[in-house]
Structure formats: structure tokens, C-alpha cells
C-alpha positions as CSV (number, residue, x, y, z in Angstrom):
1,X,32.4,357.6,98.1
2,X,36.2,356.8,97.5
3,X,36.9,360.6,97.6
4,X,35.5,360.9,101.3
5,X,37.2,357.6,102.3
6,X,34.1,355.4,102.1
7,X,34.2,351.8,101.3
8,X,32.0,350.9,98.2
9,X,31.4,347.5,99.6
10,X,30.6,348.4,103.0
11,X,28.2,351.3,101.8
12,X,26.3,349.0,99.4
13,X,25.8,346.2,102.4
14,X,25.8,348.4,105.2
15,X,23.2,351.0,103.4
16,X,19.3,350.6,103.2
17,X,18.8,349.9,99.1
18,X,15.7,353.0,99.6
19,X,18.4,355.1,101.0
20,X,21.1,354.5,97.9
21,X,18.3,355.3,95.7
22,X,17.8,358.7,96.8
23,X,21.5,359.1,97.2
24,X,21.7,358.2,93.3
25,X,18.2,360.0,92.7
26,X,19.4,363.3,93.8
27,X,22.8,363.0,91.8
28,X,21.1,362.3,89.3
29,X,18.6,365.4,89.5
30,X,21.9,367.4,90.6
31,X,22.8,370.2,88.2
32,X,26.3,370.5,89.1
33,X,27.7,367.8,87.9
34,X,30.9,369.4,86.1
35,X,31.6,371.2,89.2
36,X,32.1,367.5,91.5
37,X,34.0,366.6,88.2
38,X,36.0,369.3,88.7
39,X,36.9,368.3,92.8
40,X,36.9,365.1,92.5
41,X,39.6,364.8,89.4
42,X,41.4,367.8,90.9
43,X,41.5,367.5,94.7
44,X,44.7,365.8,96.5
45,X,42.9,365.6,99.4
46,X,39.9,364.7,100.7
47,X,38.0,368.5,101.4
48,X,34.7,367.5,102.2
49,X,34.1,371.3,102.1
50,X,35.0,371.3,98.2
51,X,31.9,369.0,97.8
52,X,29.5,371.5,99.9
53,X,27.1,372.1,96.9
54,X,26.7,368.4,96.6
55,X,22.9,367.5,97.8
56,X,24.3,364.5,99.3
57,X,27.1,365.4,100.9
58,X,25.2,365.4,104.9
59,X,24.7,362.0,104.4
60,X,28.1,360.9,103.0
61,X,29.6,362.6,105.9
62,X,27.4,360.9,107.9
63,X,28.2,357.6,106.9
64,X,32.2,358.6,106.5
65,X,31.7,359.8,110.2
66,X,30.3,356.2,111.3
67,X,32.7,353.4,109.1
């Protein structure tokens, strides 16, 4: 969430709690983990397109798109 400029706060008030469960449920099930290790440590910017594997990553921009 921070990477993409998303307000934790704002994003656990703002977000239906079914909706943060399936956000966590599918990073959870995701098998690339390492790899958003890997972009999120080593990234100076926020590249939404360096997170394009992530199963969330619609709906993050989505929310980014609407703060």
C-alpha cells in the first residue's frame, strides 16, 4: 500500500473488511512473494508496472486512482 502511495489508515476505514480479506487472501495464496520483495525493497519509485504479476495489483490501482 505505501509503495503505490496509499494511506494505510484510509484503506482500512475506507475499504469493505470482505474486500481486505481477499486482498490479504490472495497475497497470501500468491507464489511470488520474493519477487514483490524484490520491488518493493529495491524500487526508488513507485512503478506500478514492477508489481504487474501481483494478483492484486487492479485493485490497489484502483483504490490509489480514487484517494
Amino acid at each position: 500500500l505505501g509503495f503505490l502511495g496509499v494511506d494505510k489508515d484510509a484503506y482500512l476505514h475506507k475499504q469493505d473488511a470482505l474486500q481486505i480479506r481477499r486482498h490479504m487472501q490472495k497475497c497470501d495464496d500468491c507464489d511470488a512473494k520474493s519477487q514483490c520483495d524484490d520491488v518493493l525493497n529495491n524500487s526508488q519509485t513507485a512503478d506500478v508496472d514492477a508489481l504487474g504479476f501481483c494478483a492484486n495489483i487492479e485493485d490497489l490501482k484502483q483504490i490509489r486512482d480514487d484517494r
